[in-house]
SELOMI-456919 format. One line per 4 residues: their letters; for each residue x, y negated, z of N, C-alpha, C, O. Coordinates in nm, 3 decimals. Layout:
% SELOMI-456919
a = X,Y,Z,X,Y,Z,X,Y,Z,X,Y,Z; ... $
//
This chain:
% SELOMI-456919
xxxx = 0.085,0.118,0.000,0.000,0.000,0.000,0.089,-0.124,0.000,0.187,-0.136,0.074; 0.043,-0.226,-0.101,0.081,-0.387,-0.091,0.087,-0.436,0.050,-0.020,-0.418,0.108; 0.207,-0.511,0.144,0.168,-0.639,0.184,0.181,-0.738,0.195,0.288,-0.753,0.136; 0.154,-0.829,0.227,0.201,-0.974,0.155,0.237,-1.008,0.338,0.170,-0.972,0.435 $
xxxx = 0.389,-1.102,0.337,0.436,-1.159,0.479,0.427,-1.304,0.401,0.460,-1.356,0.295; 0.354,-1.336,0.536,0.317,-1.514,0.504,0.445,-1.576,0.581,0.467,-1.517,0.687; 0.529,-1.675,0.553,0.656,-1.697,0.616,0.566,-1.861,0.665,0.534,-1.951,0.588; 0.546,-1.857,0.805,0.512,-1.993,0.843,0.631,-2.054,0.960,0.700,-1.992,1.040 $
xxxx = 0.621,-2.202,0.930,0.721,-2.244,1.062,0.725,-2.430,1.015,0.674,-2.482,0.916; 0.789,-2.484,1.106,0.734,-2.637,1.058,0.849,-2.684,0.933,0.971,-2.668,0.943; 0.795,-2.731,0.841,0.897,-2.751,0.782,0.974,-2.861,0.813,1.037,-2.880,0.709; 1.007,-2.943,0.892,1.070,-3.066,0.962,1.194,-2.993,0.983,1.305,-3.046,0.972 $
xxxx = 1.174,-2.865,1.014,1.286,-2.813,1.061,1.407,-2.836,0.982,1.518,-2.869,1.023; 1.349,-2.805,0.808,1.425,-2.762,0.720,1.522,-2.921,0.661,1.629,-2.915,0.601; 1.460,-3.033,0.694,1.500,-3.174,0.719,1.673,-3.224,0.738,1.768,-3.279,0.682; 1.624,-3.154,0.866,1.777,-3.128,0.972,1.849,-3.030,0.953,1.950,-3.025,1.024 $
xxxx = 1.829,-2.930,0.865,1.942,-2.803,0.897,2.057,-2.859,0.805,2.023,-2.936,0.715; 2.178,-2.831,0.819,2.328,-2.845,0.768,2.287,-2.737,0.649,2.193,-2.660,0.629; 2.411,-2.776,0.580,2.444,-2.661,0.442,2.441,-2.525,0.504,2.385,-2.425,0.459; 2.524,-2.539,0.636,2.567,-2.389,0.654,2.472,-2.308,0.706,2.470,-2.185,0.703 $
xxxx = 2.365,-2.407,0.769,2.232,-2.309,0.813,2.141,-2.311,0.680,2.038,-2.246,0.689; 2.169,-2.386,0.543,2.110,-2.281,0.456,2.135,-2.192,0.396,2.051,-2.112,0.354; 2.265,-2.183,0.377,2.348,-2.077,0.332,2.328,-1.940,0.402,2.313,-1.837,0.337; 2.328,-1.945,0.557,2.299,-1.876,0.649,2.159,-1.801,0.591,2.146,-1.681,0.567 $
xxxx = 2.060,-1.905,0.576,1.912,-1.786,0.589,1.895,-1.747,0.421,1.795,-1.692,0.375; 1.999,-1.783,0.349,1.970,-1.765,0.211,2.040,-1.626,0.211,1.978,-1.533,0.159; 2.165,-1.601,0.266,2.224,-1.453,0.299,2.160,-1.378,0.384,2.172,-1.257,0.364; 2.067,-1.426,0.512,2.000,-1.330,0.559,1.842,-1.283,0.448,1.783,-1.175,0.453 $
xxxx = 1.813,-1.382,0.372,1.723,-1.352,0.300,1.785,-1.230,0.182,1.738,-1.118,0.163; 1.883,-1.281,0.124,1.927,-1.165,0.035,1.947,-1.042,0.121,1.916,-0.944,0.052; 1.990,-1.002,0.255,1.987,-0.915,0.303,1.893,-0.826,0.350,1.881,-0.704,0.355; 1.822,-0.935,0.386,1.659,-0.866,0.366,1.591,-0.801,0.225,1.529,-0.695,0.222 $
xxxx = 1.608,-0.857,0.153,1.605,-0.839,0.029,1.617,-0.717,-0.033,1.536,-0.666,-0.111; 1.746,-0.661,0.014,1.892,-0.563,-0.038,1.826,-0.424,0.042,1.827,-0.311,-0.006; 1.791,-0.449,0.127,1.737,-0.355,0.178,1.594,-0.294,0.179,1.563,-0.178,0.207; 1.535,-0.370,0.152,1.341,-0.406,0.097,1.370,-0.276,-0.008,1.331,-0.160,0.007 $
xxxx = 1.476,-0.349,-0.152,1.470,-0.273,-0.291,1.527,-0.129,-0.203,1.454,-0.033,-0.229; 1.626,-0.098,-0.118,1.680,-0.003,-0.143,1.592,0.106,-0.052,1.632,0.222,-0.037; 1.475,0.059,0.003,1.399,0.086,0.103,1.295,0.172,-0.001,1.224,0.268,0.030; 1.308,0.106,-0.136,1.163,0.111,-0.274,1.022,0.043,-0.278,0.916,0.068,-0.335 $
xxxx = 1.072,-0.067,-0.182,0.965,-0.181,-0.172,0.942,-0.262,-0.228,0.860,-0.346,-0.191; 1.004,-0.265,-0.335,1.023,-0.358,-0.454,0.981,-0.499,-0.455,0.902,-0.535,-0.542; 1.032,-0.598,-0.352,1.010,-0.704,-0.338,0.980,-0.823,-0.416,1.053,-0.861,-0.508; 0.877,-0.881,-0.381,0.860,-1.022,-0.483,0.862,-1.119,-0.420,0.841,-1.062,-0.313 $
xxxx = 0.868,-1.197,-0.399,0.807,-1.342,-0.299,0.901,-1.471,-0.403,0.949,-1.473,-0.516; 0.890,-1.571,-0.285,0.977,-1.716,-0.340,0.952,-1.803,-0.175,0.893,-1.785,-0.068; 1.024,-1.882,-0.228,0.990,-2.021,-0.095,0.877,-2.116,-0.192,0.842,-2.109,-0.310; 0.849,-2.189,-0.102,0.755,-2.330,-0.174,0.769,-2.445,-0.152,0.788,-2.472,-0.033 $
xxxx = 0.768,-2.547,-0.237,0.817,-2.648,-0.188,0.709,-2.716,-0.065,0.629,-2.647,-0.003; 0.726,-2.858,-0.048,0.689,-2.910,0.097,0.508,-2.911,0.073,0.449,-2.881,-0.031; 0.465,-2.942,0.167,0.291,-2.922,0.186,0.251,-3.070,0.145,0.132,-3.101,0.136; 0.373,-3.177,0.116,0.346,-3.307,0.065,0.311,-3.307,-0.075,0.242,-3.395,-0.125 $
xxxx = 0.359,-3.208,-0.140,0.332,-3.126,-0.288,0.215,-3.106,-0.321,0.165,-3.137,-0.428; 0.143,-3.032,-0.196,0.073,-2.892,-0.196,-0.104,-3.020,-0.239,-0.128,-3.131,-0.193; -0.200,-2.922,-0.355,-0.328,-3.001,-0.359,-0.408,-2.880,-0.359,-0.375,-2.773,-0.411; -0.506,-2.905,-0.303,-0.622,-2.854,-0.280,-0.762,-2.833,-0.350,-0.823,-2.940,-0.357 $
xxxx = -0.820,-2.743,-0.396,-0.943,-2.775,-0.506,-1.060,-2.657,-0.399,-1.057,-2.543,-0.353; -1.129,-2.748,-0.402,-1.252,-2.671,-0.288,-1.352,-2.639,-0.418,-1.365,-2.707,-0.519; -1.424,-2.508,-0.381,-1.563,-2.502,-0.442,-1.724,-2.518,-0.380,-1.794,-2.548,-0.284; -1.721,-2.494,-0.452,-1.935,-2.503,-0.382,-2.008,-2.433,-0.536,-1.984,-2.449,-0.656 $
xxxx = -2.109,-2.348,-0.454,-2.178,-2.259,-0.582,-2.078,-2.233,-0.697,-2.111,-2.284,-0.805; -1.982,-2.175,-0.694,-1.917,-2.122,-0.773,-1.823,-2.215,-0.866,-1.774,-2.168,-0.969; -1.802,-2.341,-0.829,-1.790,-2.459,-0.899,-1.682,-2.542,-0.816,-1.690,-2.567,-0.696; -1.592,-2.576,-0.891,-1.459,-2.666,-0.809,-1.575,-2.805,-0.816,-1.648,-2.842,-0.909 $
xxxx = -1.559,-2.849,-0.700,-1.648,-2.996,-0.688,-1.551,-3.104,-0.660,-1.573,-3.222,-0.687; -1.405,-3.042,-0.583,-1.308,-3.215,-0.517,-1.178,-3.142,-0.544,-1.166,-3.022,-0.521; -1.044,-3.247,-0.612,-0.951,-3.200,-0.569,-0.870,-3.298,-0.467,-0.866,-3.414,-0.507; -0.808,-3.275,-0.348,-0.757,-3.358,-0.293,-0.590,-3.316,-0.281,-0.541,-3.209,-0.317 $
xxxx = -0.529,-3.417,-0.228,-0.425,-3.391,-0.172,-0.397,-3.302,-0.064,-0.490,-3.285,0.015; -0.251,-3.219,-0.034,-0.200,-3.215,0.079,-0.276,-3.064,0.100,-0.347,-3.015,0.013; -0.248,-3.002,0.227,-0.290,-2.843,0.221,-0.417,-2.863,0.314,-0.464,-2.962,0.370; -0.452,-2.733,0.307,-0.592,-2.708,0.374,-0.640,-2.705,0.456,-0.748,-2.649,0.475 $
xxxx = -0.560,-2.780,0.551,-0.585,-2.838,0.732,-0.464,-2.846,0.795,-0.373,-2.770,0.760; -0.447,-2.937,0.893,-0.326,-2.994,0.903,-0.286,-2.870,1.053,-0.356,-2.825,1.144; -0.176,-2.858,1.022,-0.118,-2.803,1.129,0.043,-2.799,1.187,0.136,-2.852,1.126; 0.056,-2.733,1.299,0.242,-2.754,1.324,0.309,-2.689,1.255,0.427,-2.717,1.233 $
xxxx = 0.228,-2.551,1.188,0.333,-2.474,1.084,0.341,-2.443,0.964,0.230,-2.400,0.934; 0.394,-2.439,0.893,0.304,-2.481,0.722,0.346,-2.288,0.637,0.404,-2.191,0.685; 0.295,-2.305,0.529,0.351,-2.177,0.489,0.450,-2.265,0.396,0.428,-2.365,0.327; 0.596,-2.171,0.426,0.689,-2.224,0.369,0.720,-2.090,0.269,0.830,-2.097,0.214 $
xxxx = 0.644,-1.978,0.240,0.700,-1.904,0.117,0.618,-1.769,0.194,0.562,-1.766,0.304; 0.645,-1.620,0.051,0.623,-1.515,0.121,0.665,-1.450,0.026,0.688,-1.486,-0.090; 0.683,-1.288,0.104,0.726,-1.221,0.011,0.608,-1.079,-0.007,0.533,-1.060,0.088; 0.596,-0.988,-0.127,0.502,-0.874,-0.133,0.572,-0.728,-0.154,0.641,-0.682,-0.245 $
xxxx = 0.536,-0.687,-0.062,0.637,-0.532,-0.064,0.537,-0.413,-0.041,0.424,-0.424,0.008; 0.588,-0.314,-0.079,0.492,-0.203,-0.113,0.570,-0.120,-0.032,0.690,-0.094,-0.041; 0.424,-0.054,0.109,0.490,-0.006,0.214,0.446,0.152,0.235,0.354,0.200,0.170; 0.501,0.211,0.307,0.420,0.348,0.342,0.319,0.309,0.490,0.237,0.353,0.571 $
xxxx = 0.342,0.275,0.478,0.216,0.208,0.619,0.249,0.063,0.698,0.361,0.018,0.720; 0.115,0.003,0.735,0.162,-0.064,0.817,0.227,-0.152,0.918,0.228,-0.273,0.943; 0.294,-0.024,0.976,0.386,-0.021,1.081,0.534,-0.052,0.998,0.630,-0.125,1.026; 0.505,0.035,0.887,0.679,-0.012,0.815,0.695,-0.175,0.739,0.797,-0.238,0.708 $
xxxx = 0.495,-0.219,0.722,0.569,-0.356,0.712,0.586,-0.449,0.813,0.681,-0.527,0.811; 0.484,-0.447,0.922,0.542,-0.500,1.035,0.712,-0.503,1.083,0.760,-0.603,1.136; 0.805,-0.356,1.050,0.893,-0.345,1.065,0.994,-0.490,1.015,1.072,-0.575,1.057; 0.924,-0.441,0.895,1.012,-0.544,0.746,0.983,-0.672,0.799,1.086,-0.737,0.814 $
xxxx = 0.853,-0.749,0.843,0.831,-0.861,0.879,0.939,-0.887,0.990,1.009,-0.988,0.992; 0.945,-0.789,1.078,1.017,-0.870,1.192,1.182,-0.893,1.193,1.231,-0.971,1.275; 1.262,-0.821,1.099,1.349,-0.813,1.047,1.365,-0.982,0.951,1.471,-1.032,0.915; 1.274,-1.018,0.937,1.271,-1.155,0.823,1.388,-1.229,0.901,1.373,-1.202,1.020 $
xxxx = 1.487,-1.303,0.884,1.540,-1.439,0.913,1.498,-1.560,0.914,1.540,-1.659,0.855; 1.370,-1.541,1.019,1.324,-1.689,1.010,1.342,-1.741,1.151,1.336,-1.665,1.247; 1.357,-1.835,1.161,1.448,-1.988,1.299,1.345,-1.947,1.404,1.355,-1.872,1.501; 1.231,-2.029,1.350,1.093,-2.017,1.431,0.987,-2.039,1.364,1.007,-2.086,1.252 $
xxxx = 0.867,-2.018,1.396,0.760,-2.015,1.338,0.723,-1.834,1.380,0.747,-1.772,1.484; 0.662,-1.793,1.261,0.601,-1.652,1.226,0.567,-1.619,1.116,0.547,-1.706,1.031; 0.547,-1.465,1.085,0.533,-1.414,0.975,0.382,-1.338,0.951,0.374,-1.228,1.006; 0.281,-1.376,0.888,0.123,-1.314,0.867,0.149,-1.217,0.797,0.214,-1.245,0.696 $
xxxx = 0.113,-1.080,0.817,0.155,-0.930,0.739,-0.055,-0.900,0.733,-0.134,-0.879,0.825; -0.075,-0.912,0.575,-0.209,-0.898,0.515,-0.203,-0.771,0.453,-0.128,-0.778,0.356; -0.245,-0.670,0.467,-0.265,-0.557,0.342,-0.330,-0.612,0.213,-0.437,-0.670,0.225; -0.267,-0.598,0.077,-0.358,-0.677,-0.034,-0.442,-0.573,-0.069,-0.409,-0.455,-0.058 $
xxx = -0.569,-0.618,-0.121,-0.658,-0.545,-0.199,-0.600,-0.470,-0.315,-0.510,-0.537,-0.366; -0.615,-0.383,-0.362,-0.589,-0.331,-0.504,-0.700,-0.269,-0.522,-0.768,-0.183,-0.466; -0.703,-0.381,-0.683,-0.819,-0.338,-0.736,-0.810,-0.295,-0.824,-0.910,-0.251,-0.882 $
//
């Protein structure tokens, strides 16, 4: 089964970090990574840029009615990226989630539909 890890945490953080703390989670990300494929989880994801980017299109009766700016309710932690890996259960993506290299924040582990 698919699951998708939602990578949330504030992005202010990412403001302040030095080169070497991106370098840092960009090697723990490939490491994560390296091990996902060799695991046969065949990883996809990306990062995203800032939630100052991010626009919004609401519907009603089946119909986009507004698009606005900015994401879909304001909060302390934004989704800053995710990745989708194909697990033998569960528990093995929870595994994979907690293994992520992320500072602070948290990671949302969704089973996807397949349809």
């Amino acid at each position: 089964m698919r699951y998708v890890l939602l990578i949330y945490s504030d992005e202010k953080l990412g403001d302040a970090a030095k080169p070497e703390d991106w370098e840092a989670a960009v090697q723990g990300h490939n490491a994560w990574a390296k091990e996902a494929t060799e695991r046969g989880m065949k990883p996809v994801g990306d990062a995203l840029h800032p939630t100052g980017t991010a626009k919004t299109v609401r519907f009603q009766d089946n119909q986009a009615t507004l698009t606005t700016d900015g994401p879909f309710a304001e909060t302390k932690e934004q989704l800053g990226g995710f990745y989708i890996i194909d697990c033998k259960s569960e528990a093995e993506a929870l595994e994979m989630a907690a293994k992520l290299p992320v500072l602070a924040g948290s990671v949302e582990v969704r089973p996807v539909i397949e349809f």
